[in-house]
N, C-alpha and C positions, 0 to 999 in steps of 0.2 A: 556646812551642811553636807551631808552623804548625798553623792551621784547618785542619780534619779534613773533606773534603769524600767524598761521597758518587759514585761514576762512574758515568758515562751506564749503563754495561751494568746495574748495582747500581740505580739509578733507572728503569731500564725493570721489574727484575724485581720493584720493587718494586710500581711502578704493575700490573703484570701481578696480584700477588697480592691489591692492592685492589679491581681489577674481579671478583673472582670471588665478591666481594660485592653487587656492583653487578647490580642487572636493570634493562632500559626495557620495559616492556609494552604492547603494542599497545595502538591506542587503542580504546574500543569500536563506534565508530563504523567505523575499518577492519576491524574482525573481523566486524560483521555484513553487508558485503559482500563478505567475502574471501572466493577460490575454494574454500580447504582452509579445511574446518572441523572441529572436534578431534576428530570418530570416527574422524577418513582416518587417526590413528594406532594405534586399536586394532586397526580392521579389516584393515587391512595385519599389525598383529602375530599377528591371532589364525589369519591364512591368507594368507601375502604372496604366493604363486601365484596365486590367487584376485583377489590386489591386482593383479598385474601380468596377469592372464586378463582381466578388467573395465576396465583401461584398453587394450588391446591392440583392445579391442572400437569405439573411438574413432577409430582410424586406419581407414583403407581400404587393403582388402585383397581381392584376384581369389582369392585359393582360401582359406577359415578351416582354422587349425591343428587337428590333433588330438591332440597332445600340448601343453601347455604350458610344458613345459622337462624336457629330459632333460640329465642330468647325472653325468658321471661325473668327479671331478678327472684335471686341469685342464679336461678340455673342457665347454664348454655347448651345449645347442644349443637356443634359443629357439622357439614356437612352430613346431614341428616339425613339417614338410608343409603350413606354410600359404604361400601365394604371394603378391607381390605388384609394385606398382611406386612407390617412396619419393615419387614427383615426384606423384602421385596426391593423397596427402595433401596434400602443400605447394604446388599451382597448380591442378589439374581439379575437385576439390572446391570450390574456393573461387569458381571460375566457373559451377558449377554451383549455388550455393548465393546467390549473390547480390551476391557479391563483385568481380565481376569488374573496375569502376571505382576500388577501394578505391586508395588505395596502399600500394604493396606494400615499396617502397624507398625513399627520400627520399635521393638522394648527392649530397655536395659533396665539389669535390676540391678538395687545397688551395688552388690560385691563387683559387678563389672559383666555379666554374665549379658547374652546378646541373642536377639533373636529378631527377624524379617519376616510379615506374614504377608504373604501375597493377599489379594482379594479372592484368588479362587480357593486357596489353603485356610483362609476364613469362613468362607461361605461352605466349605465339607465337613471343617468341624463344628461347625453351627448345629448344622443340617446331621452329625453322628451323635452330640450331645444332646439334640432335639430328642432324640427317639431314645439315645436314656433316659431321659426324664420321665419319655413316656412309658418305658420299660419297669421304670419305679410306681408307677400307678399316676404320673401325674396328668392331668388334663385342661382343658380349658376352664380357665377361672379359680384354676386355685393359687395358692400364693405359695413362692418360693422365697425362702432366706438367702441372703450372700453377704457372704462374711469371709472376704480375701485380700490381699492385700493387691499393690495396685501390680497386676502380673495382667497378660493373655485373657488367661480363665474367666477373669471377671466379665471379662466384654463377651468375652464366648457366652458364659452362662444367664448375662441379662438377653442376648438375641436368640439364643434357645429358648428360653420363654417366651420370649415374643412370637419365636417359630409357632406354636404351638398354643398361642392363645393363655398361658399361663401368667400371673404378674407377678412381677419380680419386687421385692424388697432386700435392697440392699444396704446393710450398716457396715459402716464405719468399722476398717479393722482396729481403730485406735481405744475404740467404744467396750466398753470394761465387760464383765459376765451379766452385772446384773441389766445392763442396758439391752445388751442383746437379748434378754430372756422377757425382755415388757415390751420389747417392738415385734417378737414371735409371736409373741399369746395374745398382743394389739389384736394383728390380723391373720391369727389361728393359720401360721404356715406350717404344712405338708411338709417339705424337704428341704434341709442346712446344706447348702454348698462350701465349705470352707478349706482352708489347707493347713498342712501341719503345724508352719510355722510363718513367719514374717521376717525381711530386714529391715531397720530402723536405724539409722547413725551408729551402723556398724553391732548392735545390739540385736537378738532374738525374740521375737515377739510369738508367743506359745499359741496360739490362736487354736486352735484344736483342742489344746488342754480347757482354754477359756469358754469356748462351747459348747464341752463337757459337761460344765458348771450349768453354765446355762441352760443347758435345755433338759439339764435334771428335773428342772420344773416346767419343763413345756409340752404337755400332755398332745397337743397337734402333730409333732415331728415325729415321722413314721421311718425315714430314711436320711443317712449322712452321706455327703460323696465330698471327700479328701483329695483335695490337689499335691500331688509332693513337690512343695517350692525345695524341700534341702532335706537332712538325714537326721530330721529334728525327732527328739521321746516324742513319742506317743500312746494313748492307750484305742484298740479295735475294737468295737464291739460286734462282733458277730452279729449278722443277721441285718443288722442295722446299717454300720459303716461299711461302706464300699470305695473303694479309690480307683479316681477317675481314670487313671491310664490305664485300667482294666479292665474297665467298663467299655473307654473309646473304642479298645481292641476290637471286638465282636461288631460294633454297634454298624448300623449301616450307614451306607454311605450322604442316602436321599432322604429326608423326611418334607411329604408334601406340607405348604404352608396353611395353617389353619387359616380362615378368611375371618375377622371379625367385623361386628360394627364400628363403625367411626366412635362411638361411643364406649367402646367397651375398656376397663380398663388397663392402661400397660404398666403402669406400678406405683407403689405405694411409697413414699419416700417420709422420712418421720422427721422430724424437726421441732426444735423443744418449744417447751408451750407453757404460759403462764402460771398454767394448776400446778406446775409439777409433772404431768404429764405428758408426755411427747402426742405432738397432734401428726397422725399418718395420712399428709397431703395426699392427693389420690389424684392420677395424670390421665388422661384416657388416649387412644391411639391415633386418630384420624386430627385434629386439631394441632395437636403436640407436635406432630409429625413435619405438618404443615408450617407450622412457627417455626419451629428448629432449623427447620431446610432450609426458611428462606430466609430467615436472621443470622445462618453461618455465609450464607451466599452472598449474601451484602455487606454483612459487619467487618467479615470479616476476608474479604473480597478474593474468594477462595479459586485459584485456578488450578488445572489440571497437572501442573509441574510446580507445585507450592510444597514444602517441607513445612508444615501444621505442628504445634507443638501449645498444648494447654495443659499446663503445670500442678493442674486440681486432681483431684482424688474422685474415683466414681462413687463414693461413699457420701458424696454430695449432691447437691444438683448443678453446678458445676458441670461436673465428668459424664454424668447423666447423658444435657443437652451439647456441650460440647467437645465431649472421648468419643462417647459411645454412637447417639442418631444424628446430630449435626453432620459432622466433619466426614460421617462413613455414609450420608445420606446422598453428600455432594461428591461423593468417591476423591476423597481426599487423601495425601498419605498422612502418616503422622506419628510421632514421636509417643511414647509411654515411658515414663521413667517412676521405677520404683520408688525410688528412696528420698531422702533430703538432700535438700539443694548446698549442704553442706559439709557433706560428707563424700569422701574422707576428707576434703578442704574447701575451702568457701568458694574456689571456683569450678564447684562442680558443672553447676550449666551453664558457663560459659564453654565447658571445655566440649558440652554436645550440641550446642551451637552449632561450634565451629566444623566437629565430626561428620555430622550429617548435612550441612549445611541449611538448619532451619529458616526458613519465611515468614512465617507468621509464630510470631511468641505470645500467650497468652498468660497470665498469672496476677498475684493479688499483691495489692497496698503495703501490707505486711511482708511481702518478701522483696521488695524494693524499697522500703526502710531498713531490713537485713543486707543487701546489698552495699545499699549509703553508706550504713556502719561499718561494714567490712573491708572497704575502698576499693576507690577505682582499678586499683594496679590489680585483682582478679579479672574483672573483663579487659582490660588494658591488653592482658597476655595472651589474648585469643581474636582472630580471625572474624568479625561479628557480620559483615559486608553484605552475609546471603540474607539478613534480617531486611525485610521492606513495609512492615507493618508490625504496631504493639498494639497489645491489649490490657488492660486492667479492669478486674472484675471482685465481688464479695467485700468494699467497703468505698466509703466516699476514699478518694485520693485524695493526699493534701497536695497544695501546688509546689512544694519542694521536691517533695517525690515525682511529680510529673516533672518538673524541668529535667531533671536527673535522670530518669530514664530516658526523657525526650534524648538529651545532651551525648550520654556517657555508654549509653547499650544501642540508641537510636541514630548516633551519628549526628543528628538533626536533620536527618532526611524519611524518618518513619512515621507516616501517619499514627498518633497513638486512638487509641477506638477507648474511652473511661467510659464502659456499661454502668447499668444501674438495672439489676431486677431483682428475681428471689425466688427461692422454691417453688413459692404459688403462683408465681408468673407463668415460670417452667419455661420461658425464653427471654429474649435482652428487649426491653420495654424502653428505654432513654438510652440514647446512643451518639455520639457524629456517624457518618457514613463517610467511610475512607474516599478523598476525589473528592466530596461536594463539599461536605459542614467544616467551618474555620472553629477550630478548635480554640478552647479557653482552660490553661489548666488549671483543674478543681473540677470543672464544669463536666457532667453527661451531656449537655447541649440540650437535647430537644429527643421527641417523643420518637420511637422507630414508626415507619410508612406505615398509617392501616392502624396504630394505636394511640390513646389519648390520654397522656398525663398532666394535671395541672397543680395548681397550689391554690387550697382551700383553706378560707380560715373553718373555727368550730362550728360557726354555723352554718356552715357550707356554700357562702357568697365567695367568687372568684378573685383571686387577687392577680391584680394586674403588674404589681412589681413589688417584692419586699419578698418576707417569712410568712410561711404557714406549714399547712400539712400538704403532704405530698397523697395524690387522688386520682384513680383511675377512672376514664366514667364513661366509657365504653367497652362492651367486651372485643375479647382477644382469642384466637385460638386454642392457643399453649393454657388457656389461664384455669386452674386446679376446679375439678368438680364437686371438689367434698374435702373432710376430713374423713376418714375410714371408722364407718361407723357411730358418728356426730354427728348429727345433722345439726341441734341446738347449737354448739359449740362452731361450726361452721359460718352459721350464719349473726350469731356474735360475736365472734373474732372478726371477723370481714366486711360485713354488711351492714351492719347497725348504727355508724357513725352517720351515716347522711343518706339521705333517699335513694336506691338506684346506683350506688356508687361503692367501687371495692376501695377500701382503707387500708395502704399495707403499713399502716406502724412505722413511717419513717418522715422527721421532718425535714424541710425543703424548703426553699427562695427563688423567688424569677426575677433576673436583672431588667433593666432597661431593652437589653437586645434578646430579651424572650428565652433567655438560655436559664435552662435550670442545674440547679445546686443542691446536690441531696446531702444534708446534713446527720443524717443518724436517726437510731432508733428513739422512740418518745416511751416506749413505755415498758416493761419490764423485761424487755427483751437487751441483751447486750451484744456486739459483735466482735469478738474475740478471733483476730487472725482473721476476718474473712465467716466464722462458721457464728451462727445465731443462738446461743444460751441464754435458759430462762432463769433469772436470777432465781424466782419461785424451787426450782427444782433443786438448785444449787442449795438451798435455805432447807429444805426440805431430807436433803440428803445428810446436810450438819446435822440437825433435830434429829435424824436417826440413829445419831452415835450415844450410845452409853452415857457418855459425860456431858453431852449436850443439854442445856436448859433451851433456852433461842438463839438464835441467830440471823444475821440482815444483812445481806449483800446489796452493794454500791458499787457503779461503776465510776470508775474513774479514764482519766485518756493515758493510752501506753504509747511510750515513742516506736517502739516495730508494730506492737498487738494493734493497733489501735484504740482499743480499751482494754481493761485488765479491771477484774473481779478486786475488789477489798471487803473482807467477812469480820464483821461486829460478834462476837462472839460470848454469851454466858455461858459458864458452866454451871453443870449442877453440882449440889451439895456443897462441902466441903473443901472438893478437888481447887489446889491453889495451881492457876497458869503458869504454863513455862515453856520455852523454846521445844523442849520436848515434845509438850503438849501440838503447838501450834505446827509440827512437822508429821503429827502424828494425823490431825484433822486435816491437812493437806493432801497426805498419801490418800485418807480413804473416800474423799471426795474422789480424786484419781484412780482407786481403784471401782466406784460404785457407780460414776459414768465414766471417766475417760481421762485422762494427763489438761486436752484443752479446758477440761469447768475447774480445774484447781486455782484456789485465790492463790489471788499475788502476794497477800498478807492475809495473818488473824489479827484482829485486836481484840484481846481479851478484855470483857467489862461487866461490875457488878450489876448492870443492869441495862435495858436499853430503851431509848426517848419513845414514850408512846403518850397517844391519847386519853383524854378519860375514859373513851368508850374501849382502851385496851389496843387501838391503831397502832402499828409499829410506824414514828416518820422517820423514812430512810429519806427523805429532802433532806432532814436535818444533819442525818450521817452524811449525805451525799456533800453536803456545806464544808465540814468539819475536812471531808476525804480531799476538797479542792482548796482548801485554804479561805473560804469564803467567807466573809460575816453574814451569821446566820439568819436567815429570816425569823418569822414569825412564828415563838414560843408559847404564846397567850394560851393555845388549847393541851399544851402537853397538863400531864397530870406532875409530876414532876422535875421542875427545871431544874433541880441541882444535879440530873443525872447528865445534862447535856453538858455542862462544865468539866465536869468529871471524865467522862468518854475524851473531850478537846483534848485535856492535858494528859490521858494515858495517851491521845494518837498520837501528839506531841512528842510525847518521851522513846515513843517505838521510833 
């Protein structure tokens, strides 16, 4: 008889139930200097209002609230009648306090290229970009585009907004023309912030040319202002396009801060959505502010001679809560690095590690499985000593990746911090706190101080130990007040699963010792690298091509992505499949939103498993994609197609 081996998926889930044995316990030496010490969890439980009253008192603020939080589901409304201005907290404070010299930014762009922004050399060009903007006609409450790569500018141009009461929306410079032209016309933005060009793994990324495109059809934009990252073609259009070292020149020094409500909003961030449609999560200032501050301040147990480094992109939310307001809230300094962590060679951040002597490292799942793969002998060669704390953020970690980093970048002396939250959180919701919580790898542990996460089966009774869905059931600060212009859609996407209770689409387990385990998305959302795709849109974008009849994306698990896209594919008419074919349907997924929604595969098929009522079931492709014996056929219309599909994924 053939040796009986054990499969990857069967070994993952194995190791997964070994770790739920397994604790690392802070050391005692980090716990008696660490920010959160063990009451911050009672006293949050015993009055989390009170929790979030007393740190709200932290930030600076022009008018204090009188309410603390009024709440009625779905809506919140955080400190209620207090006012302020967000940029306050994250640069005038910090010049007024003694920091003005500090640094504030530390960026390198890929080619190698370097630059030091102090806090006061930030808070001037804030405060000269501010009053261009204003000098373009722009004001409070209208929405601005940012479309840059990860450079200065981008942080400039979101706290300019903020100066000034304007909301920023920022995509993804990775994000194709036609993406950036349905998140402009979303929310009818006034002015394109972008720069010539981009660096990417030593490639040019024409970002200028690309929003060109784009906003050929975006009747809102009245004005461009162009960053020169490099000496990239472009084309000027008069009248319109402006470039911002031009602008800076004249512009003045001081722009007074606009004061808003607590309520008002500071940006729109878009994130794909089941229709097909990107849903523009909508953050507002006084809440957000207040989550950020005090989830960088504990999580990530931030001191005044700390070297900050979070690996995310502000085309996220990510870079949002932890580049931009977190880390600049807490006057922090901190690393910006353009480019991939792999270029010119796989030890690139090791090698700014060791440069600048980072403290706190922050990055995703997906690039700690690139790590594994790439071996130890790249961080081997570098200096890592100044590291005292990790972070993992944007998917569950599996527990070999945690060991690994714990081991091999950690020394086995780094608190590792495995978050769990999401766009709509807009801060870190399941955490350890560096110093108290005994860490499990796999595990986010338990709820952050002030908020409440559980595990709910469907009808919404509490599970005491085992699987369910993962449920928020008290409000939070940070936690998103709309989709931009949805209000239907808001409160069906979030709210309609259980009474009183936000749903964020991911399922979850609570062990024995009350530690939770976020499992992944449930529903047609997939987590590719860390960033959230809606299969719907992905499917939607195939059907738009010429030769396209249908199409059904399945997720499957990737060993880096942690999942990766598989596209069921008909074509129409005649047209017979061919590798051609399938590299052609690849690129224009990649070119119609972005490189991250490209399948991993097509499988071409003369038809696909549906219902009588004309249902497509991707269960069954999802079966076929995992090796699995399929379930239940009885309602398809016809089974011979599902045979058929088996043996072409077979032969691919």
């Amino acid at each position: 008889m053939p040796k009986k081996t054990i499969s990857k998926s069967k070994k993952e889930n194995i190791g997964g139930l070994l770790h739920e044995k397994r604790k690392f316990k802070p050391s005692a030496q980090f716990s008696k200097q660490a920010n959160a010490q063990k009451s911050i969890y009672a006293q949050a439980k015993k009055d989390p209002i009170k929790f979030w009253d007393s740190m709200a008192k932290e930030v600076i603020w022009n008018k204090k609230w009188t309410k603390t939080l009024q709440w009625k589901t779905p809506d919140a409304k955080w400190f209620v009648g207090g006012k302020l201005n967000i940029t306050e907290t994250c640069l005038d404070r910090h010049i007024a306090e003694g920091r003005r010299n500090k640094a504030a930014i530390i960026w390198e762009g890929e080619p190698g290229d370097k630059k030091t922004i102090t806090y006061f050399e930030l808070y001037r060009d804030v405060n000269k970009f501010a009053n261009v903007l204003k000098s373009l006609g722009i004001k409070k409450g209208d929405r601005v585009a940012i479309y840059l790569p990860m450079i200065p500018e981008l942080v400039i141009g979101m706290l300019a907004c903020a100066r000034i009461g304007a909301i920023h929306s920022v995509i993804f410079g990775g994000f194709s023309p036609d993406s950036l032209r349905d998140r402009i016309n979303d929310s009818e933005c006034k002015l394109l912030i972008t720069s010539d060009g981009a660096y990417r793994r030593g490639q040019i990324l024409p970002l200028k040319h690309d929003a060109d495109i784009a906003i050929a059809d975006c009747p809102s934009i009245e004005n461009v202002v162009i960053v020169k990252r490099g000496d990239f073609l472009l084309r000027v259009k008069e009248g319109r396009d402006h470039w911002y070292h031009r602008l800076m020149q004249d512009a003045k020094a001081y722009c007074k801060p606009t004061y808003v409500d607590a309520e008002h909003p500071l940006f729109i961030l878009y994130t794909s959505g089941t229709t097909g449609r990107p849903k523009g999560i909508m953050h507002t200032t006084g809440g957000y502010l207040v989550g950020v501050y005090t989830t960088t301040k504990y999580v990530f147990d931030i001191k005044d001679d700390d070297v900050y480094w979070c690996t995310a992109d502000c085309g996220w939310i990510t870079g949002h809560s932890y580049i931009t307001y977190g880390p600049l809230a807490n006057g922090a300094t901190q690393i910006m690095y353009e480019g991939a962590p792999n270029w010119p060679e796989n030890d690139r951040f090791w090698q700014i590690v060791e440069e600048y002597g980072v403290s706190i490292f922050y990055t995703a799942p997906t690039a700690i499985r690139a790590f594994m793969k790439w071996g130890r002998e790249h961080p081997d060669k570098y200096d890592l000593s100044s590291l005292r704390l990790l972070g993992s953020v944007g998917e569950p970690i599996n527990p070999e990746a945690w060991i690994w980093y714990n081991e091999v970048i950690g020394n086995k002396k780094c608190p590792i911090v495995d978050t769990w939250w999401q766009t709509e959180t807009g801060h870190i919701m399941i955490t350890p706190l560096p110093g108290i919580t005994a860490t499990k790898p796999g595990s986010a542990t338990q709820s952050f101080p002030g908020t409440e996460a559980v595990i709910l089966d469907e009808n919404g009774k509490q599970v005491k130990e085992g699987g369910g869905l993962l449920a928020i059931t008290k409000p939070w600060p940070g936690m998103l007040r709309g989709i931009w212009g949805d209000r239907k859609r808001f409160i069906e996407t979030y709210w309609s699963k259980w009474d009183n209770i936000y749903f964020p689409g991911d399922g979850a387990k609570i062990d024995k010792d009350k530690y939770l385990w976020v499992l992944g998305r449930i529903d047609d959302e997939l987590n590719i690298s860390g960033h959230r795709i809606a299969t719907t849109e992905v499917e939607s974008t195939l059907v738009a091509h010429p030769d396209v009849a249908e199409a059904a994306i399945v997720g499957m698990p990737h060993e880096m992505k942690g999942q990766c896209m598989i596209a069921f594919v008909t074509l129409g008419g005649n047209i017979q499949p061919s590798e051609k074919h399938e590299n052609l349907l690849r690129e224009f997924v990649s070119r119609k939103i972005g490189a991250i929604a490209k399948p991993e595969k097509i499988i071409f098929t003369g038809d696909l498993p549906k219902t009588r009522s004309g249902k497509i079931m991707r269960r069954l492709l999802r079966d076929i994609a995992m090796g699995k014996v399929m379930g239940d056929t009885t309602t398809l219309a016809d089974p011979d197609v599902l045979n058929k599909i088996k043996q072409r994924y077979e032969e691919d």
